[in-house]
C-alpha positions as CSV (number, residue, x, y, z in Angstrom):
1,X,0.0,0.0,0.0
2,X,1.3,3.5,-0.7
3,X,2.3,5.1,1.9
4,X,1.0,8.9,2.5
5,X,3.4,11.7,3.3
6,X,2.8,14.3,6.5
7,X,0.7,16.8,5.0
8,X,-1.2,14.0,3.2
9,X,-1.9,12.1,6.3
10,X,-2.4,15.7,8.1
11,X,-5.2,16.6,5.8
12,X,-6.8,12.8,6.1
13,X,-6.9,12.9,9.9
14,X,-8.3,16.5,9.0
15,X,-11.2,15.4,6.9
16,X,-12.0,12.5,9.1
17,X,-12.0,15.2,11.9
18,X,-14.8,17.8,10.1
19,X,-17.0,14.9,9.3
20,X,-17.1,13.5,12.7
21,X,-18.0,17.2,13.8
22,X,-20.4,17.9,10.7
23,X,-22.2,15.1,11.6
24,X,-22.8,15.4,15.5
25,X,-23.6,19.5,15.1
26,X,-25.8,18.4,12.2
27,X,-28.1,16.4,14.4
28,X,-27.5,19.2,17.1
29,X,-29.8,21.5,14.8
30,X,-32.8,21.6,17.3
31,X,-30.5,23.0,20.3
32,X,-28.0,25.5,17.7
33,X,-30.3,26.3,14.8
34,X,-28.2,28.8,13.0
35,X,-25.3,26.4,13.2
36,X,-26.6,23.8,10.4
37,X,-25.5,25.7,7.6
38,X,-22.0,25.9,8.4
39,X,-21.8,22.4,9.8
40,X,-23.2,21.0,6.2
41,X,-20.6,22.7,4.4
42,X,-17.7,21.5,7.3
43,X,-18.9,17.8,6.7
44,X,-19.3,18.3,2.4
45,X,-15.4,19.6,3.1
46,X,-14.8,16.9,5.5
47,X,-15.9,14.0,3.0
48,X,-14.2,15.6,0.5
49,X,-11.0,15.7,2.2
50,X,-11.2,12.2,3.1
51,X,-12.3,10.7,0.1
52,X,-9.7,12.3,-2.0
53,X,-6.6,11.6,0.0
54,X,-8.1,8.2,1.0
55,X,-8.0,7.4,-2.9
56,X,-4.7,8.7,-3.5
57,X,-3.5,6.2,-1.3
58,X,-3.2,3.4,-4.1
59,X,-2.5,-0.5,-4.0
60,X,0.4,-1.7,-6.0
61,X,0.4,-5.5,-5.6
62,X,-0.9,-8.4,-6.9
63,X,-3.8,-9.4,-4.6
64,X,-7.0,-9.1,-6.4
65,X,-8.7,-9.5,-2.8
66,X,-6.8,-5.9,-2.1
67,X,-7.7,-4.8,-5.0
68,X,-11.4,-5.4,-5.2
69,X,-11.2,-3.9,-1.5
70,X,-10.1,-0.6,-2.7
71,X,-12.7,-0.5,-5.1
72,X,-15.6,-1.2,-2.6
73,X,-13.3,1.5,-0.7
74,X,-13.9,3.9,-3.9
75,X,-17.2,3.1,-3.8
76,X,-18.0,4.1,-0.1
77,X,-16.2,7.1,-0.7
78,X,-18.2,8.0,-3.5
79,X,-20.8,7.2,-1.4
80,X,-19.2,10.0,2.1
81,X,-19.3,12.7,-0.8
82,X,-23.1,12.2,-1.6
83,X,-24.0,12.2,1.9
84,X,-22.4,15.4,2.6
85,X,-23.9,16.9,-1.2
86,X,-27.5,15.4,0.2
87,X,-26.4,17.0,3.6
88,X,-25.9,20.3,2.0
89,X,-29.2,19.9,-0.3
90,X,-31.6,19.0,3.6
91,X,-30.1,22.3,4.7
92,X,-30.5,24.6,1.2
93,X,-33.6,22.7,-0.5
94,X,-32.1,22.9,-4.0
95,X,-33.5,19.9,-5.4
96,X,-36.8,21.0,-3.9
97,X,-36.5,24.3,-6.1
98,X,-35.8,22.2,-9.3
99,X,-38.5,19.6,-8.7
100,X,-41.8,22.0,-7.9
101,X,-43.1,19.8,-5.7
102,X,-42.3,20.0,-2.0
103,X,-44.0,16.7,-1.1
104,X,-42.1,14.5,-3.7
105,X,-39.0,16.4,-2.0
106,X,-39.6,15.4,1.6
107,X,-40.4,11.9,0.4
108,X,-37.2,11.5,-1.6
109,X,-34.2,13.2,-1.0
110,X,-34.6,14.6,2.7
111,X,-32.6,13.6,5.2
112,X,-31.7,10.7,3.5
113,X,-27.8,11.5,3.6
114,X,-28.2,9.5,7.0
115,X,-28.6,6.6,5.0
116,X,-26.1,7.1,2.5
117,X,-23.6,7.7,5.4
118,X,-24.5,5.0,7.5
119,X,-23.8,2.8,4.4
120,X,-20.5,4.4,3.8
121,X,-19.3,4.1,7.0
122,X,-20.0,0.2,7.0
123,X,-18.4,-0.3,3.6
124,X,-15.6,1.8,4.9
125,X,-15.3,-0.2,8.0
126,X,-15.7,-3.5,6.5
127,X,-12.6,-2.6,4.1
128,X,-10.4,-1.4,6.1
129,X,-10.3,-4.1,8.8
130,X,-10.3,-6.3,5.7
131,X,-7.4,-4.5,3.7
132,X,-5.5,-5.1,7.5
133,X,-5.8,-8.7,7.5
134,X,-4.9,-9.4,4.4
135,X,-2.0,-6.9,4.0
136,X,-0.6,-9.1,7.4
137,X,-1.2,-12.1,5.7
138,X,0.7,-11.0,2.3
139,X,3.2,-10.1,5.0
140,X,3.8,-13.8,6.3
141,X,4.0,-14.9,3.2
């Protein structure tokens, strides 16, 4: 696995930091109303961070187990950026704007970046535990 270098690993720490605290201020919104617009826009940053420094961190072996593990990985980071897009669109209504129809709205695309993320985070989970134990394994070998 390619190893990242200071400012690379400083900036993935940082994007894991701002969606952890996008997240948890997010669903803070009924206590600090006014805050949910910045913390949207701190998590859509967050993922973005993440995701893009998590994918320049690239495989160069043979294992196709690895590799098909970075690609779910890809996937689930794909996956962080819609969340925080969908997080962005709960706060701002856009696609309410484009669709007309505030009831198709609500029953579509609100809130639903909880689902996204929650799906993320378990691929992301899933594959890095996984990308662990076989990268120990290739070791012994």
């Amino acid at each position: 696995m390619k190893q990242l270098n200071k400012i690379q690993s400083a900036l993935f720490l940082l994007g894991g930091v701002l969606m952890v605290v996008g997240a948890c201020s997010f669903v803070l919104k009924q206590i600090y109303p006014s805050l949910v617009e910045t913390t949207s826009w701190v998590f859509l940053l967050g993922t973005v961070l993440f995701s893009v420094i998590q994918s320049m961190q690239t495989y160069e072996g043979k294992s196709p187990v690895i590799h098909r593990l970075k690609r779910i990985q890809n996937v689930a980071n794909i996956l962080f950026i819609f969340a925080g897009i969908s997080m962005v669109d709960t706060v701002y209504t856009f696609t309410e704007k484009w669709l007309g129809n505030p009831q198709l709205f609500y029953s579509i695309f609100y809130g639903k970046w909880i689902v996204v993320m929650l799906v993320a985070s378990i691929l992301e989970l899933y594959t890095t535990f996984r990308i662990s134990h076989e990268m120990k394994g290739e070791e012994c070998k």
